[in-house]
N, C-alpha and C positions, 0 to 999 in steps of 0.2 A: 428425474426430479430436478423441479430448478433449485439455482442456488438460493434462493429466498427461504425457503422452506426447508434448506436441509443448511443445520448449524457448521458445520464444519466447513462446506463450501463457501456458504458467507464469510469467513473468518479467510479463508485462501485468497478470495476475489478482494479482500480488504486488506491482506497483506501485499499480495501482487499491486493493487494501484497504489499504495504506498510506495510501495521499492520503486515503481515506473515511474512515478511523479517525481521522486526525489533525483532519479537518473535522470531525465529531463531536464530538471530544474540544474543540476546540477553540469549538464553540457549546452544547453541554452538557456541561460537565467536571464532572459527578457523573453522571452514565452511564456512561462508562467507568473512572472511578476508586474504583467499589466493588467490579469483580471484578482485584482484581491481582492474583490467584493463578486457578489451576487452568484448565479449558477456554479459558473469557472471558477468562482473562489476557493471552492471545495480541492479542485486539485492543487491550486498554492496551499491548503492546510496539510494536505496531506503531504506535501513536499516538504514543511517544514516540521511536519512529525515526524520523516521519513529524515531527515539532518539530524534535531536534536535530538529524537532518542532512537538513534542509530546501532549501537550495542544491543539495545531491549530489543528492537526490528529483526536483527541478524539472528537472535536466538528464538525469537516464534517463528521464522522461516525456516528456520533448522529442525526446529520442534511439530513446526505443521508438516512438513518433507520429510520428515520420519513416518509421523502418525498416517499417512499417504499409502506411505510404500509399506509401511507393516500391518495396516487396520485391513479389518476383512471387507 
């Protein structure tokens, strides 16, 4: 099943490119901060969801890598 269609993979593949974007941004921040508009913009948003709400990121990673390793 893709992840499109199955909720929980959506929500993994949307935390993963969070956390990548923000590692990114966060070890080369002129990579992601020349396209703030348009397609590419998407990864500068989610680099800076992945900064300010960093705390809230780190515990649905922790809560989706549970639900992973224990769900049937």
């Amino acid at each position: 099943m893709s992840a499109i269609f199955n909720f929980q993979s959506l929500l993994t593949v949307i935390l993963l490119l969070i956390c990548t974007c923000a590692y990114l941004r966060a070890m080369t921040p002129s990579l992601l901060d020349r396209n703030k508009t348009g397609f590419l913009g998407i990864f500068w948003k989610c680099a800076r969801i992945g900064e300010r709400k960093s705390p809230y990121v780190a515990v649905c990673c922790v809560v989706m890598a549970l639900s992973i390793l224990f769900s049937d």
